[in-house]
N, C-alpha and C positions, 0 to 999 in steps of 0.2 A: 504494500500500500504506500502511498507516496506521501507528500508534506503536506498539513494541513491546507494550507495556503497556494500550494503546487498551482505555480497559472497566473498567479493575482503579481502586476508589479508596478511597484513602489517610488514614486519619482519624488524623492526627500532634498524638501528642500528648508534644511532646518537647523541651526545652528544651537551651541550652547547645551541644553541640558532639556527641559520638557520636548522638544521636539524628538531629538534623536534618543530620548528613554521611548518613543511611545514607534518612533519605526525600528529601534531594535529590537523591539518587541514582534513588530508584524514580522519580522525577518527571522526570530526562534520560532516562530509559527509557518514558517515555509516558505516566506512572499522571496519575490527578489526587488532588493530593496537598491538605488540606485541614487546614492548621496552627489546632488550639485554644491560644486564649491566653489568659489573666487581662483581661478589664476593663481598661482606663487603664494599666496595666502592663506585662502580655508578657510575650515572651519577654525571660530579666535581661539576656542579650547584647545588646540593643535598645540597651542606656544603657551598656553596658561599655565600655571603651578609647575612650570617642568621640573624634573629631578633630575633628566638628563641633559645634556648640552644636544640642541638642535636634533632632536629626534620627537616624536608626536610623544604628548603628554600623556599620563596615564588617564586623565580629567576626561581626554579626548576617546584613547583607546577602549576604554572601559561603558563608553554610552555608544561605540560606535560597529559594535561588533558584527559578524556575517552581511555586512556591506560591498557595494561596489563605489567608488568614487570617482566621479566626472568634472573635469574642469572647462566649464562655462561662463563665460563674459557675455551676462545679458545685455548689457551696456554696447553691444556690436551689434552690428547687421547679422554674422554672422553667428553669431551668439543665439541672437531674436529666431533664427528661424533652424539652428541646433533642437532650441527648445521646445520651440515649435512641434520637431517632429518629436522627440521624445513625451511631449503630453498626448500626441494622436498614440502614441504605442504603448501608452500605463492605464492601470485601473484604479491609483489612487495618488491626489498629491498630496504631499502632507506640509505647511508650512505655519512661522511664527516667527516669519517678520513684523514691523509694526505696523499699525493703522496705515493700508493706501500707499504702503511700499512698494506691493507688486503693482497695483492696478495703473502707478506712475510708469512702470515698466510695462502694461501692455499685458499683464499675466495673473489681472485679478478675475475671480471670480464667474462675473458675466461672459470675459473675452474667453474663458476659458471653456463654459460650458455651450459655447456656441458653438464652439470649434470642436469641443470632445465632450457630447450629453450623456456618455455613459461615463465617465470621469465624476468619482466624486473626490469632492475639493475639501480636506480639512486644516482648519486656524485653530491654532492656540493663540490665545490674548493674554494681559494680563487679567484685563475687566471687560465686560459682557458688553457689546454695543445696548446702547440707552442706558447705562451704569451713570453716564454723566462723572465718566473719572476717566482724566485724558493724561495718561502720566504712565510710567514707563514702571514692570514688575518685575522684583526677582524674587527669591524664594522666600526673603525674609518679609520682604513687602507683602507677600500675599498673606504669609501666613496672621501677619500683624492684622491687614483689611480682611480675613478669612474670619476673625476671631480666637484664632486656635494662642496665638501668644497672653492673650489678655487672661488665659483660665489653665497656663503653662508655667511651673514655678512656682515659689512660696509666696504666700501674703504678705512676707517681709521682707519680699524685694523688690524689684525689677518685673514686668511681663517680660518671659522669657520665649527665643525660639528652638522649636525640635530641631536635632541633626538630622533625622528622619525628614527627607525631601516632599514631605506632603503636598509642598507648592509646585513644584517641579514634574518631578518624576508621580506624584498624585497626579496631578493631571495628562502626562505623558500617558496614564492608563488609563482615564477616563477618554481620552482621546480614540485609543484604539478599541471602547468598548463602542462608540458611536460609530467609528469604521468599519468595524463587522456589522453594525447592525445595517449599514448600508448599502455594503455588499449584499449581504443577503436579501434584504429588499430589493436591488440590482437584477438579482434573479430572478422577482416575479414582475417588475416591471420596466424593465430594462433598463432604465434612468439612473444615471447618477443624481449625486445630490451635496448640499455643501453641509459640512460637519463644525458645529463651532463650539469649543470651550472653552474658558476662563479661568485662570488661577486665581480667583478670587473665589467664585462660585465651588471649585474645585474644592479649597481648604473647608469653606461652610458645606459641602456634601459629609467631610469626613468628620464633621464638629458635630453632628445632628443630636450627639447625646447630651452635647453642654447646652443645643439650645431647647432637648425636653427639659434639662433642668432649670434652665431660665421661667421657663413658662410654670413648672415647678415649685416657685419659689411664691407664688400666690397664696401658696398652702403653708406657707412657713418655712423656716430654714428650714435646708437641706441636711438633714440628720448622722447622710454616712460620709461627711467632710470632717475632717478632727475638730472638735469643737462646734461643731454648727454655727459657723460666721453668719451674722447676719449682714444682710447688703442688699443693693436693688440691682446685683447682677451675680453670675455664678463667682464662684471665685477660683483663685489658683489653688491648686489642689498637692502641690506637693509629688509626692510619688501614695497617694490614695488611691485607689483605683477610678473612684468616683461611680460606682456602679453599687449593688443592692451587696456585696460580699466585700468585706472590708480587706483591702491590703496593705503593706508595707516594705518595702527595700531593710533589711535586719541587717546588721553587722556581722559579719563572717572572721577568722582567723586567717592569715596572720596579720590580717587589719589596712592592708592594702588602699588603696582610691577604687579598686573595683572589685576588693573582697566584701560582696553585697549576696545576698539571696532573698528575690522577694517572695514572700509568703501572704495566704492571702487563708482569712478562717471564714471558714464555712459554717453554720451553725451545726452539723453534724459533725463537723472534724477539732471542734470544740474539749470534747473528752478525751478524745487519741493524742491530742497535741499535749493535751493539760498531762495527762499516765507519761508520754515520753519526756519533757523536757522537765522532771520531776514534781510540778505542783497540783499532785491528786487533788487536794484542799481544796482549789477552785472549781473546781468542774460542778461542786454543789452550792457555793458560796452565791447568796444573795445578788452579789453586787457584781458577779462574772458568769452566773448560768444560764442568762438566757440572753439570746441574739440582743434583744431589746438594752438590756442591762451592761451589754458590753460595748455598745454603740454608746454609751454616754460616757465611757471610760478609755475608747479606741490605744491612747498612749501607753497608758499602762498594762493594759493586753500584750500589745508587741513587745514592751520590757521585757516583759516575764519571758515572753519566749526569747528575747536578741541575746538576756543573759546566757543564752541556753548556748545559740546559736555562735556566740563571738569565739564559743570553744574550739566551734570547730570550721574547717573550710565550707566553702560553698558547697562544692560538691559532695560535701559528704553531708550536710543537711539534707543536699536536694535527696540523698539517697534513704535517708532517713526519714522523711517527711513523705517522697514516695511511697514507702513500704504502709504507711498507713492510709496514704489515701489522702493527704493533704495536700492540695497545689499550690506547687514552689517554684521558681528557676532560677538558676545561677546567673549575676548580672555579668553575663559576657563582656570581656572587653575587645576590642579591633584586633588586638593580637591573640586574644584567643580563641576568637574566629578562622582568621589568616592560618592560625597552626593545629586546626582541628581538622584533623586528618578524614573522619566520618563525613564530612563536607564533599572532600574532593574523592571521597571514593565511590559517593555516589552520583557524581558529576556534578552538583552544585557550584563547587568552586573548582573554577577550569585552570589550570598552567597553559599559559597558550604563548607559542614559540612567535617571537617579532624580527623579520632581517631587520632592520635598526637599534632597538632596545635591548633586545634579547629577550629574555625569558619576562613574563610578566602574570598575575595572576587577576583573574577578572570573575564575576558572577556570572551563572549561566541564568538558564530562563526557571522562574520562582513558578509556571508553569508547564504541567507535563501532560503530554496527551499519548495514553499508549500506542498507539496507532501511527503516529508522526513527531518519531524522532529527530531533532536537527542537532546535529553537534554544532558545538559551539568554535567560530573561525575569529583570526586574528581583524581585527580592524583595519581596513585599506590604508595604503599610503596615498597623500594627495595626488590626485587623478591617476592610479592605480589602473583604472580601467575606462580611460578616455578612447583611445584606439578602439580597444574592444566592442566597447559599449555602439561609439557611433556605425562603426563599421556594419554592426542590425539595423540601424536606422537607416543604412543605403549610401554610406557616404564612403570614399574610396579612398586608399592611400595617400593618394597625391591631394585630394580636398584635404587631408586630415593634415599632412604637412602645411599645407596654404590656411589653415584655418589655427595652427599652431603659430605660422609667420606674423602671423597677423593680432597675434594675441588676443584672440576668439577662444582660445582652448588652452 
């Protein structure tokens, strides 16, 4: 059986980070995905955060994976009509330039589906046309306009933002969920159609439980926050879980910035917690046995147990806390992800060989479809497959020099 996607291709025209999370996405899903870049330039992640001297960034490598890469100067005659043929021969473009970038170029929208109506066309923004917010988004901006910072962090600090790219690569996959559904639609009515999301809307999709709590708060504070803050908005929550089962990040040995294990009590795992981390006493005491009774005391529930827990490592809580049935997990740190060997043995985390960099190691796809495997391939070098590529759209050697001379390519 072949790739998901087997057929569908991809003309990416998308720089930085939400675009190309959301076409290396179509491209672990089977598409053939065909990255546009600037001439001698590229994409600017190419050169950003480098660790190497003049070789493509890992910023770049790592969102750019199972691609082809095309060098095109729309700004040329012959640019204008490269591209031309490449949107008559794709079934999907994908861009997030800014407002009226392309259509200055001749390759918004309208020109686009007049030319190719089975072409669907999708944008990422930062904010939603009629947002009435005309200002330029990165990931922090969104998640700030999203909501997600304002209920991120303690009450006694700062609104804090996630490292977790909710703005970005969140939307990179809201993206691709509207893609497919257009496709498929595609196929009953033959029509393409334009795809549009928002990194602002994006962050507010993933927020939807801070804004039940919002609406929540009619009823009184919110009870499973430490202390029940009152206020006329949710508030930052710490590492609480903020949901109906109370949790906490506990202190682990040998006391590390990322010897954490968060643990979270269930009112059933109440007794098993209390028999192992030795205080039988509680499990009947007034003021700790019932869900109700420990929600007003949240702090000192987790003492009792951190005391327990600071004795020993993460992982051996977590294996300890497993054995009963209470849910826990080790707070992972980046390194010990990178050196979790169960990762890349089940292909998650790929070693993927670079002629420039050398060896470098990248994420594979967070989705798996048994049926259509794609391994995971090195990220192109800039225009890696210019020749190639035009040479299907009908253009011949000698054009392909003369369109090279000319700085078209």
């Amino acid at each position: 059986m072949g790739k998901a996607l087997d057929g569908v291709r991809v003309l990416d025209m998308t720089h930085v980070q939400s675009g190309p999370s959301a076409t290396q996405l179509l491209a672990w899903l089977g598409a053939e995905v065909i990255k546009v870049e600037m001439p001698r330039r590229g994409d600017i992640t190419r050169s950003q955060l480098r660790d190497k001297s003049n070789v493509d960034s890992l910023y770049f490598t790592m969102l750019n994976a199972n691609k082809r890469s095309v060098t095109i100067n729309i700004k040329t005659p012959q640019g204008q009509e490269a591209m031309g043929r490449l949107i008559d021969a794709c079934d999907v473009l994908v861009e997030n330039f800014g407002p009226g970038v392309l259509d200055r170029q001749g390759f918004g929208y309208d020109a686009i589906r007049a030319r190719n109506p089975r072409l669907i066309y999708a944008s990422i923004r930062g904010f939603a046309e009629g947002a009435g917010v005309d200002a330029k988004a990165y990931e922090t901006i969104a998640q700030a306009m999203g909501g997600a910072m304002s209920t991120t962090g303690w009450r006694s600090g700062p609104p804090t933002a996630s490292s977790a790219q909710i703005g970005d690569t969140g939307t990179g996959i809201h993206c691709v969920t509207g893609i497919l559904a257009a496709l498929y639609q595609r196929t009953v009515t033959g029509e393409g159609q334009k795809v549009d999301v928002a990194m602002q809307d994006c962050v507010v999709n993933l927020l939807r439980v801070k804004l039940r709590d919002q609406q929540r708060l009619d009823a009184g504070p919110l009870t499973e926050y430490p202390g029940a803050p009152e206020g006329d908005c949710v508030p930052r929550a710490g590492n609480c879980s903020g949901g109906g089962q109370p949790g906490a990040a506990l202190r682990c040995a040998p006391g590390g910035e990322n010897d954490y294990c968060y643990v979270i009590i269930q009112p059933q795992g109440w007794a098993p917690l209390m028999r192992l981390v030795g205080r039988k006493d509680l499990i009947d005491d007034p003021k700790f046995a019932s869900h109700e009774a420990r929600a007003q005391r949240l702090e000192q529930c987790f003492e009792v147990v951190e005391r327990w827990t600071a004795k020993r490592t993460k992982f051996e809580v977590m294996a300890a806390l497993k054995a009963i049935d209470v849910p826990c997990g080790p707070v992972l740190s980046t390194k010990d992800i990178l050196e979790d060997r169960a990762l890349y043995d089940r292909g998650f985390l790929v070693e993927v060989p670079h002629p420039e960099r050398g060896t470098y190691v990248t994420v594979g796809s967070p989705i798996h479809l048994s049926a259509s495997h794609v391994p995971v391939e090195r990220a192109p070098l800039l225009g890696e497959h210019t020749d190639e590529v035009l040479a299907t759209l009908g253009y011949t050697h000698e054009e392909i020099a003369g369109m090279r001379a000319a700085g078209a390519v």
